[in-house]
Jmol script that loads the backbone (N, CA, C; Angstrom):
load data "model"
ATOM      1  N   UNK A   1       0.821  -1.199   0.000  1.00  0.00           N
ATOM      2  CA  UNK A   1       0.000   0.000   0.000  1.00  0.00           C
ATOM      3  C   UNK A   1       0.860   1.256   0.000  1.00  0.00           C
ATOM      4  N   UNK A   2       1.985   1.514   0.467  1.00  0.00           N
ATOM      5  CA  UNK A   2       2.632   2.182   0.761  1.00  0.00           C
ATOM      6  C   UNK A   2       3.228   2.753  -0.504  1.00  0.00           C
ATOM      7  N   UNK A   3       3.518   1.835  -1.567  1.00  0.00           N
ATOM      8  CA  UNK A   3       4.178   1.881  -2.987  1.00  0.00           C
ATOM      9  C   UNK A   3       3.159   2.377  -4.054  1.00  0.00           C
ATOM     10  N   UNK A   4       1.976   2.365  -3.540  1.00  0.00           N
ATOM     11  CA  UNK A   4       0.712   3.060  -4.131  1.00  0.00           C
ATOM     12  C   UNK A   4       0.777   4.326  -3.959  1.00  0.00           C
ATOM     13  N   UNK A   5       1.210   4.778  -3.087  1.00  0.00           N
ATOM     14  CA  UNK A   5       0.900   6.229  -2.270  1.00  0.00           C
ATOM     15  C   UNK A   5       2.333   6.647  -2.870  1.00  0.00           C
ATOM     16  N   UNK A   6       3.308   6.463  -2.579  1.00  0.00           N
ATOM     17  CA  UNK A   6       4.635   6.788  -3.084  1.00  0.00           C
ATOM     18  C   UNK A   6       4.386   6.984  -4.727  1.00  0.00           C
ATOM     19  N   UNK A   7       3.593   6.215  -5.455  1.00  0.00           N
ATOM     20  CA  UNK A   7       3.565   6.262  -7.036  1.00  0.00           C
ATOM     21  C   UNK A   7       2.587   7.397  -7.221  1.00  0.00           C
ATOM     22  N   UNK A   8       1.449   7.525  -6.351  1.00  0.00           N
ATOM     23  CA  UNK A   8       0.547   8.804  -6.652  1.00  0.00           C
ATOM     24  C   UNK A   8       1.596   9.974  -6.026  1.00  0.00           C
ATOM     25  N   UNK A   9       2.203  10.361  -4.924  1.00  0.00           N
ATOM     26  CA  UNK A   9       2.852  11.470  -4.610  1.00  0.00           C
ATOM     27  C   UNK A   9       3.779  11.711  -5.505  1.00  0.00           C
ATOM     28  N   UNK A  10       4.491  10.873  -6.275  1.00  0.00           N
ATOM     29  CA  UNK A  10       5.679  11.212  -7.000  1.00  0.00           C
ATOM     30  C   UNK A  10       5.008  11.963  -8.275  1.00  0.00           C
ATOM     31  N   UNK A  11       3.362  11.550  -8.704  1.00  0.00           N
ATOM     32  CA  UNK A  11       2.605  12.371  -9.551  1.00  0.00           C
ATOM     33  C   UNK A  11       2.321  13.637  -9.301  1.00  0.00           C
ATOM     34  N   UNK A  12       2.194  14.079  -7.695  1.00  0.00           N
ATOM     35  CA  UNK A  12       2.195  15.800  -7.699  1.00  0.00           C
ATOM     36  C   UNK A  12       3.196  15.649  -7.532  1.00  0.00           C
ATOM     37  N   UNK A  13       4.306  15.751  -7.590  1.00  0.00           N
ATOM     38  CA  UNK A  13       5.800  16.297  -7.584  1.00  0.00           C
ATOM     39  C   UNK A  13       6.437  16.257  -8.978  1.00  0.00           C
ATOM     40  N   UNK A  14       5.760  15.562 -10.232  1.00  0.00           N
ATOM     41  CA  UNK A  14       6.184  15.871 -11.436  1.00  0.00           C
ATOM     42  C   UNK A  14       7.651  15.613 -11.575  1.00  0.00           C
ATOM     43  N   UNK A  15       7.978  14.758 -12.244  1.00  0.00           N
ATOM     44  CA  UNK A  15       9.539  14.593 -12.567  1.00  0.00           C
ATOM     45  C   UNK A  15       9.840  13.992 -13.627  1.00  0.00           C
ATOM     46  N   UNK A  16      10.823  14.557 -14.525  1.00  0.00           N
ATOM     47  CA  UNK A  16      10.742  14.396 -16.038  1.00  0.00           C
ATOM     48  C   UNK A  16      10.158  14.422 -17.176  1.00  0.00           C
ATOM     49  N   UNK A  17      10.592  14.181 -18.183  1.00  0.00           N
ATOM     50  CA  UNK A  17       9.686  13.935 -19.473  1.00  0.00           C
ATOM     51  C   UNK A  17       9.024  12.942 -19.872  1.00  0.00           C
ATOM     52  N   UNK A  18       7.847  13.488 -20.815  1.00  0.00           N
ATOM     53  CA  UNK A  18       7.114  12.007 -21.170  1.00  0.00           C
ATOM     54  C   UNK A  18       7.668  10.992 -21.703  1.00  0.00           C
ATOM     55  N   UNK A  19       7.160   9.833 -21.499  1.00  0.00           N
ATOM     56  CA  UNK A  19       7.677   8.622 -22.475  1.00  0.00           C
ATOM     57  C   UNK A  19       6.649   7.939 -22.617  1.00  0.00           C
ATOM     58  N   UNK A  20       6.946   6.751 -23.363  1.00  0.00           N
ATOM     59  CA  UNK A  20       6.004   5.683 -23.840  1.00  0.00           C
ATOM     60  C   UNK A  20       5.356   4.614 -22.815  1.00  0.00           C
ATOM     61  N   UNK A  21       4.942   4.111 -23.212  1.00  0.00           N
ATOM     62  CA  UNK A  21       4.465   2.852 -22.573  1.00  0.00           C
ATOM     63  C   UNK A  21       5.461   2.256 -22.245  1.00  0.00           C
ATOM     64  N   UNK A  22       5.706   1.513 -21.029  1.00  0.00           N
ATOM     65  CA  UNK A  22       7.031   0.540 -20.474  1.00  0.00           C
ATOM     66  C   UNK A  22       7.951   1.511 -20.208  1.00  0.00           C
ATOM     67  N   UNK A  23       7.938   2.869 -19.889  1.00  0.00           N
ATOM     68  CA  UNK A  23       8.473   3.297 -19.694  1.00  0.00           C
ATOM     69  C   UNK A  23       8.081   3.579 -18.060  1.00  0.00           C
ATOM     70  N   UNK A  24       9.410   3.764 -17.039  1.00  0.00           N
ATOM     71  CA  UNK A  24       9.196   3.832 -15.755  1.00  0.00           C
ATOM     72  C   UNK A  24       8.483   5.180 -14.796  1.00  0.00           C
ATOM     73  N   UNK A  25       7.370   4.775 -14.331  1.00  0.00           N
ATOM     74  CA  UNK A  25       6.642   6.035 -13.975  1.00  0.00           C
ATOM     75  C   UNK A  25       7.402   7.165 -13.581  1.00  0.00           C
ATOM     76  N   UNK A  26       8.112   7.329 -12.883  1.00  0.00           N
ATOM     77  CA  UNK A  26       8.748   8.272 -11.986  1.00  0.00           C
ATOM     78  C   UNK A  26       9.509   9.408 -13.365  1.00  0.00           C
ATOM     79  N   UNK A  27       9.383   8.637 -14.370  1.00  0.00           N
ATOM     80  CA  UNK A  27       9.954   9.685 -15.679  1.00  0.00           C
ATOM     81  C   UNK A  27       8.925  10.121 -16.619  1.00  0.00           C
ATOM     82  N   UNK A  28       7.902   9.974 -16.063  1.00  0.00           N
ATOM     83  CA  UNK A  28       6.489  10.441 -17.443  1.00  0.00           C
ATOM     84  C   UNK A  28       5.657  10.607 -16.650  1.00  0.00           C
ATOM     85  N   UNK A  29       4.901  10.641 -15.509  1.00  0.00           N
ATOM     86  CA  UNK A  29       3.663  10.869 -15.172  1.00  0.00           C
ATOM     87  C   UNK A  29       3.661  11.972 -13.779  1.00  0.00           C
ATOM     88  N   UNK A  30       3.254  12.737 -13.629  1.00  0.00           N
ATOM     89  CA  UNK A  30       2.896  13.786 -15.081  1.00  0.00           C
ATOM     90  C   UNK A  30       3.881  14.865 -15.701  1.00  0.00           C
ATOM     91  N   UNK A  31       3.061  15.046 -17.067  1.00  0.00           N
ATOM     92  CA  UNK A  31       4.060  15.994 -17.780  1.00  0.00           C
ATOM     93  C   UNK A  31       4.205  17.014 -17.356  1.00  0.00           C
ATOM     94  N   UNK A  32       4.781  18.004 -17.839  1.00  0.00           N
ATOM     95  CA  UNK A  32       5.070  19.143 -16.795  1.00  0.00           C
ATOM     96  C   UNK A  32       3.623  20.262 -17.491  1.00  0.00           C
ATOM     97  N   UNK A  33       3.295  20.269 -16.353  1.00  0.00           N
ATOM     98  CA  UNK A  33       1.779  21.186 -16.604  1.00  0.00           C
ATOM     99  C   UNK A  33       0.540  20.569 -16.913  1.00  0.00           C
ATOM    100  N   UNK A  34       0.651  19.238 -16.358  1.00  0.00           N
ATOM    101  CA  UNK A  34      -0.425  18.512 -16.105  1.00  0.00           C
ATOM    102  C   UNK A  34      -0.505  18.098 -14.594  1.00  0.00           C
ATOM    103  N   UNK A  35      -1.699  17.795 -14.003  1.00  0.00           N
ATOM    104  CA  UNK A  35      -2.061  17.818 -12.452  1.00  0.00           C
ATOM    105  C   UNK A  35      -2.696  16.348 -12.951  1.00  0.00           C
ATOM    106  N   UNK A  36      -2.815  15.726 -11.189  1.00  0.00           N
ATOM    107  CA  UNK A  36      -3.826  14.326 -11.324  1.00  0.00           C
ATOM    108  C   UNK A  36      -4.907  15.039 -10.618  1.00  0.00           C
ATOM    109  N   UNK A  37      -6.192  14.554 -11.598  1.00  0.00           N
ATOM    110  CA  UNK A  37      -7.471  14.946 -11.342  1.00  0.00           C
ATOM    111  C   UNK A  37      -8.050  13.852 -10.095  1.00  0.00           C
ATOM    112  N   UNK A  38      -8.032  12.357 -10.613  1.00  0.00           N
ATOM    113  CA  UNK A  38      -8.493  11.492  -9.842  1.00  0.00           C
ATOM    114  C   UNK A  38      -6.977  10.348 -10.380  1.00  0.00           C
ATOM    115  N   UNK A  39      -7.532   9.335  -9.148  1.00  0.00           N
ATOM    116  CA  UNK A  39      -6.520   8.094  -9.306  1.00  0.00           C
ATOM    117  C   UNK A  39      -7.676   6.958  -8.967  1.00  0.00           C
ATOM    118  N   UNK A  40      -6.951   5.594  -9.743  1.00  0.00           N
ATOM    119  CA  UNK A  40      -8.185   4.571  -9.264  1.00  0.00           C
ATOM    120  C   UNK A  40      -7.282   3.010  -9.237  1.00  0.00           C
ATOM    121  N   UNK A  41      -7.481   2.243  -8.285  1.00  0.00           N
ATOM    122  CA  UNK A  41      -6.649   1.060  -8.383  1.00  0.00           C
ATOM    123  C   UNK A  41      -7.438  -0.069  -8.220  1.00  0.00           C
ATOM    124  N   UNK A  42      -6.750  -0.980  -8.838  1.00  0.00           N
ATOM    125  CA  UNK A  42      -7.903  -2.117  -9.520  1.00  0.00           C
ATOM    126  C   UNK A  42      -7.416  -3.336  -9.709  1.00  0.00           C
ATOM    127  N   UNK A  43      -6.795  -4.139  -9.005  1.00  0.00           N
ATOM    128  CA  UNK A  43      -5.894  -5.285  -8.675  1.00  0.00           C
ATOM    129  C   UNK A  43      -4.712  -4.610  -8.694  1.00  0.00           C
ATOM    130  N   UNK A  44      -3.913  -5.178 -10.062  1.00  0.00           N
ATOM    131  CA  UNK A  44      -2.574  -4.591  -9.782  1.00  0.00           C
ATOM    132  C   UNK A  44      -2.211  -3.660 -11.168  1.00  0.00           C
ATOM    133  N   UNK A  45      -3.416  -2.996 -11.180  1.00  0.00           N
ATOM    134  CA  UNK A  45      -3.272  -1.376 -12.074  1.00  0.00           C
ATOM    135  C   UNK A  45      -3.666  -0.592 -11.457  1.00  0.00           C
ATOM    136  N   UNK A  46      -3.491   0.590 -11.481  1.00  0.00           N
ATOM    137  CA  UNK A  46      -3.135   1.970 -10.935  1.00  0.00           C
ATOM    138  C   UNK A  46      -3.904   3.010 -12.434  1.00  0.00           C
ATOM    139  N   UNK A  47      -5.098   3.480 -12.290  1.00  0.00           N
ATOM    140  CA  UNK A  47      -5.504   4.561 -13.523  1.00  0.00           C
ATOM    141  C   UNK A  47      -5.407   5.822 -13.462  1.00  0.00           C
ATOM    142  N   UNK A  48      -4.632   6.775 -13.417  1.00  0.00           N
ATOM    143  CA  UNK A  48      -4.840   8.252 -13.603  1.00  0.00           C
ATOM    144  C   UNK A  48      -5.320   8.919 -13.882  1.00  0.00           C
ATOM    145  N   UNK A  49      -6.354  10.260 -13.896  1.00  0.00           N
ATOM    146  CA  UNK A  49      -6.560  10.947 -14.851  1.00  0.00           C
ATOM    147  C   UNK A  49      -6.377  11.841 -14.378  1.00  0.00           C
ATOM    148  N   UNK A  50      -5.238  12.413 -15.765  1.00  0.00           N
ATOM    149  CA  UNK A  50      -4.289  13.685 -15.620  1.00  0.00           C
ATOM    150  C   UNK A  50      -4.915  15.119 -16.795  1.00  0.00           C
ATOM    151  N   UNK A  51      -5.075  16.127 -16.526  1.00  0.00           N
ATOM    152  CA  UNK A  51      -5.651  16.845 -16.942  1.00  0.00           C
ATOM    153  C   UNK A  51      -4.224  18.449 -17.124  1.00  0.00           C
ATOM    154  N   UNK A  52      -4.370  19.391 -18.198  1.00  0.00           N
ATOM    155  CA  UNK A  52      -3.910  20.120 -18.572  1.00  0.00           C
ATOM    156  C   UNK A  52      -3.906  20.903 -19.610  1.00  0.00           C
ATOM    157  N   UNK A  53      -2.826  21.378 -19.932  1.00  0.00           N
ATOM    158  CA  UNK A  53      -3.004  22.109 -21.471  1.00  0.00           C
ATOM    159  C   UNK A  53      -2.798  21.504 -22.340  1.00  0.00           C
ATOM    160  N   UNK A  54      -3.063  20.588 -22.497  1.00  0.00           N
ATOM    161  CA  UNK A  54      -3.042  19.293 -23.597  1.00  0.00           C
ATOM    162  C   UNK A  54      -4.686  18.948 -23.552  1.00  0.00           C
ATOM    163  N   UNK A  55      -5.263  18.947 -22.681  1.00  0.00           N
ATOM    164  CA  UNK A  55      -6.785  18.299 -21.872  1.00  0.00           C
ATOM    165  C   UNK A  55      -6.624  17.510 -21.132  1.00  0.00           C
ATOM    166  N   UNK A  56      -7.525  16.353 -21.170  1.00  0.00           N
ATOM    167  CA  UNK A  56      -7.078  15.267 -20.391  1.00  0.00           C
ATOM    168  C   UNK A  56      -6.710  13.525 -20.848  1.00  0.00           C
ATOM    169  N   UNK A  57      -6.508  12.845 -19.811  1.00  0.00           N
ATOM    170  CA  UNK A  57      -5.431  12.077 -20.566  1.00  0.00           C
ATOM    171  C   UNK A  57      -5.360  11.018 -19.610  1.00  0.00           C
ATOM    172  N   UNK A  58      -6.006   9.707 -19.686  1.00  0.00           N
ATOM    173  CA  UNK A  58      -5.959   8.499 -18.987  1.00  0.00           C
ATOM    174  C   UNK A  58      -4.200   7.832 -18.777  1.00  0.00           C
ATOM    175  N   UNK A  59      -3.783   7.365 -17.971  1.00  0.00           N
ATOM    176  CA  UNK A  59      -3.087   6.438 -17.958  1.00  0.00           C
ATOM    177  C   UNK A  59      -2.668   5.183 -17.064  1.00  0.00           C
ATOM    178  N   UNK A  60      -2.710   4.468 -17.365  1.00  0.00           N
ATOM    179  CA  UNK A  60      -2.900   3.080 -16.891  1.00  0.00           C
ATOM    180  C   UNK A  60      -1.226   3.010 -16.310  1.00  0.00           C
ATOM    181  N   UNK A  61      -1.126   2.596 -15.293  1.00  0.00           N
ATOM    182  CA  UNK A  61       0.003   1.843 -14.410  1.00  0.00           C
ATOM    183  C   UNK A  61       0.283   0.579 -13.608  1.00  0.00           C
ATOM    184  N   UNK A  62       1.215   0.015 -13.935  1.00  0.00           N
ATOM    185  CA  UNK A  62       1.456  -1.599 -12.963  1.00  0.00           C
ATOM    186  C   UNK A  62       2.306  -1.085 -11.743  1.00  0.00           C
ATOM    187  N   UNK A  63       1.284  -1.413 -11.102  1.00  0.00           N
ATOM    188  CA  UNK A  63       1.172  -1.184  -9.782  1.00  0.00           C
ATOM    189  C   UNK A  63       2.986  -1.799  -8.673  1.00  0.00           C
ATOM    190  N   UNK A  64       3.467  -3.390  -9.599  1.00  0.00           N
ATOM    191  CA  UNK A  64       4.597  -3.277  -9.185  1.00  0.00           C
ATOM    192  C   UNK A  64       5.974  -2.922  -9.220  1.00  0.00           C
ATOM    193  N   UNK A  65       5.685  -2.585 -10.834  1.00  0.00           N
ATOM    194  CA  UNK A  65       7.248  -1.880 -11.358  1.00  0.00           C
ATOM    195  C   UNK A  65       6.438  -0.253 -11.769  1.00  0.00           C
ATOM    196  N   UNK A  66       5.587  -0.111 -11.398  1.00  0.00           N
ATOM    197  CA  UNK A  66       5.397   1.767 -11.709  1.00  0.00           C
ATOM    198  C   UNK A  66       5.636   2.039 -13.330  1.00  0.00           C
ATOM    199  N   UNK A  67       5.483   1.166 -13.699  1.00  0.00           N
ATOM    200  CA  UNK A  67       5.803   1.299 -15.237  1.00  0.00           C
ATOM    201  C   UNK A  67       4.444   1.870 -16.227  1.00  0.00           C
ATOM    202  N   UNK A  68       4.264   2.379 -17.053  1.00  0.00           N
ATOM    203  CA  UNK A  68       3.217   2.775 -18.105  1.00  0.00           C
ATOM    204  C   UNK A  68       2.868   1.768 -18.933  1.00  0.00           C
ATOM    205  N   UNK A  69       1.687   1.075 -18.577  1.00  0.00           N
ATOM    206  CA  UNK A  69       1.226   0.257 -19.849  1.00  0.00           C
ATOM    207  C   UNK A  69       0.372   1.064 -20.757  1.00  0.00           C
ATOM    208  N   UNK A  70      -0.215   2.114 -19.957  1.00  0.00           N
ATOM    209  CA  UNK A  70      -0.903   2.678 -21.753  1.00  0.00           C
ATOM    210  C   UNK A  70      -1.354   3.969 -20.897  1.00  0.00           C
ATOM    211  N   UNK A  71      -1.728   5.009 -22.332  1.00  0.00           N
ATOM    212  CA  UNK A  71      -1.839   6.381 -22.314  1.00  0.00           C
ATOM    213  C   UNK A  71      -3.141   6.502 -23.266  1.00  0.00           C
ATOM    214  N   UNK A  72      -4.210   6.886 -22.738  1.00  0.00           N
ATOM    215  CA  UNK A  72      -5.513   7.052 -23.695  1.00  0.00           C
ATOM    216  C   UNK A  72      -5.770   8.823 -23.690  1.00  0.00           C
ATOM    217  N   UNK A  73      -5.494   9.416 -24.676  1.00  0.00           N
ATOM    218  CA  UNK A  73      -6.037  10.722 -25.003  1.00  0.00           C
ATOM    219  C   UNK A  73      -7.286  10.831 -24.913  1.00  0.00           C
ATOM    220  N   UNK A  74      -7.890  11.581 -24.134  1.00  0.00           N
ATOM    221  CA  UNK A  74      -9.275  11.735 -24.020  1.00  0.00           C
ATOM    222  C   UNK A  74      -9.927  13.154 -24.381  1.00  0.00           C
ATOM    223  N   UNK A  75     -10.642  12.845 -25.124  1.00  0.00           N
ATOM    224  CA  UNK A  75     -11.123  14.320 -26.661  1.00  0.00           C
ATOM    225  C   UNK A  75     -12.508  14.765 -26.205  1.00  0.00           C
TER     226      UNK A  75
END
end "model"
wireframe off; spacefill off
backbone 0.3
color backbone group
């Protein structure tokens, strides 16, 4: 539980640039000038929704390596 909370705080503290999918959370989520609106966890995924000057923007996380399995643009 603890590694849950550590993966959402490291989201308001923003650190680095975006990357792709499989790429390690702590370097893409969130981009710089995007905030987390809500968070939602669901076995062992982690869902975001990150909102900004882009709009907003789903992304899915594994809950044990903090890694990005997917990024859904939401229009």
């Amino acid at each position: 539980m603890m590694a849950v909370g550590a993966l959402i705080a490291g989201a308001f503290l923003g650190a680095g640039s975006r990357g792709g999918a499989g790429t390690p959370y702590s370097a893409t989520v969130p981009a710089a000038g995007q905030r987390v609106e809500s968070s939602d966890i669901d076995g062992n995924r982690i869902l975001l929704r990150l909102s900004g000057g882009d709009g907003q923007e789903l992304v899915v996380l594994d809950v044990a390596t903090g890694r990005v399995i997917g990024r859904i643009k939401v229009q």
